[in-house]
N, C-alpha and C positions, 0 to 999 in steps of 0.2 A: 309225814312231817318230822316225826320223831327221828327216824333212823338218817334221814337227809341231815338233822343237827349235830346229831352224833358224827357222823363222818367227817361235818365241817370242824369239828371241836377235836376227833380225836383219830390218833392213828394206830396202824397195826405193832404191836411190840415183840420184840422176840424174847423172853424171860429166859437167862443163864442161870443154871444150878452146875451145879457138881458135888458130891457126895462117895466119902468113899466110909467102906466098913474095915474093920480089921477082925477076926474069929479064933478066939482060942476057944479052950476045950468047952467052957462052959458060959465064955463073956468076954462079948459083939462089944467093940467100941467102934464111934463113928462119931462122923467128923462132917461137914458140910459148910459151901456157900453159896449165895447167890448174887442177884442183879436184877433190877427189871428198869428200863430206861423211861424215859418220861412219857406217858401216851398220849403227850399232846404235842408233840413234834416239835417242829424247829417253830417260835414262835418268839416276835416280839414282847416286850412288856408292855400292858398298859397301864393307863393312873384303873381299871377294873380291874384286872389283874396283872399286877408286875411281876408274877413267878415266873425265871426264865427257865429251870428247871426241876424236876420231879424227882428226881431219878432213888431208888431205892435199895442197900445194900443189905441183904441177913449174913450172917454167921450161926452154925448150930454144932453141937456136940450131943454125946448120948450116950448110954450104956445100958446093955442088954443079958439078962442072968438067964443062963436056962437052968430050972431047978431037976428035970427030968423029963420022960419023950414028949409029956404032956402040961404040961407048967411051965411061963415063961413072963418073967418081968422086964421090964422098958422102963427109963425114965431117962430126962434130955430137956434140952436146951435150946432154945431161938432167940437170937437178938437181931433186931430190926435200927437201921438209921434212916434218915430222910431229914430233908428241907426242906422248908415251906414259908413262900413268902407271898402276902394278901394284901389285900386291902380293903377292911372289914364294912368300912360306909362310903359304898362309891357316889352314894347321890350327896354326900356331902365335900363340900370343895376344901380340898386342903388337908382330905382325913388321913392320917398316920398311916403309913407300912409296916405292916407288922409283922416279922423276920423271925420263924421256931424251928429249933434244931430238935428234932425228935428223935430220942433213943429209946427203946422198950422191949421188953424179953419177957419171954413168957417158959414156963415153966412146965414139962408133960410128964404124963406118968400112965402106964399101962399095965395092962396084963393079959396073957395069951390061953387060952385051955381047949387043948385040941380032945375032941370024943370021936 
C-alpha cells in the first residue's frame, strides 16, 4: 500500500552535479553545482497543495591544504535554494498560501591522516 502511494505521489529524478578541482603544489581548490528537479513531476496545483514546483539549485566552493604525505585539511562551502509554496490548513476553507524562498549554506571542515 505504501510503495503503490509513493509511486502515485512521486517520480524518478535525475540529480545534476558537476564539480571541478584545480591542484597546485600544496592546495586543491574546487568549485561545484547542482540541480535536482521536482520529484513530484508535472502536477497540477491544488487548494491541498498549490506547489507547482520543487526544483532545487546548490552551488559549493572549497579548499584543500596538504601539510605533508600524511596530513590533509579541507574546508568548503554549500549553498542550497528552493521554493516552496503550501497550504498549511487544508481542512480549513479559505486558509492562506503560504509562498518561502529558502536559501541556506552550510559550512564544512575536515581533516585527513593517512597511517
Amino acid at each position: 500500500v505504501v510503495n503503490s502511494q509513493i509511486d502515485e505521489q512521486l517520480t524518478s529524478v535525475f540529480s545534476a552535479k558537476l564539480g571541478l578541482e584545480y591542484r597546485l603544489s600544496k592546495v586543491d581548490i574546487r568549485a561545484g553545482i547542482g540541480y535536482t528537479p521536482d520529484p513530484h513531476g508535472e502536477r497540477l496545483p491544488t487548494s491541498a497543495n498549490p506547489t507547482e514546483d520543487e526544483e532545487r539549485n546548490y552551488a559549493s566552493f572549497g579548499l584543500g591544504y596538504k601539510f605533508n604525505s600524511m596530513f590533509r585539511a579541507d574546508i568548503g562551502f554549500i549553498g542550497e535554494s528552493y521554493k516552496e509554496i503550501y497550504q498549511p490548513y487544508t481542512e480549513v476553507e479559505g486558509a492562506p498560501v503560504v509562498t518561502e524562498e529558502h536559501t541556506r549554506g552550510r559550512f564544512l571542515a575536515g581533516v585527513t591522516v593517512l597511517f
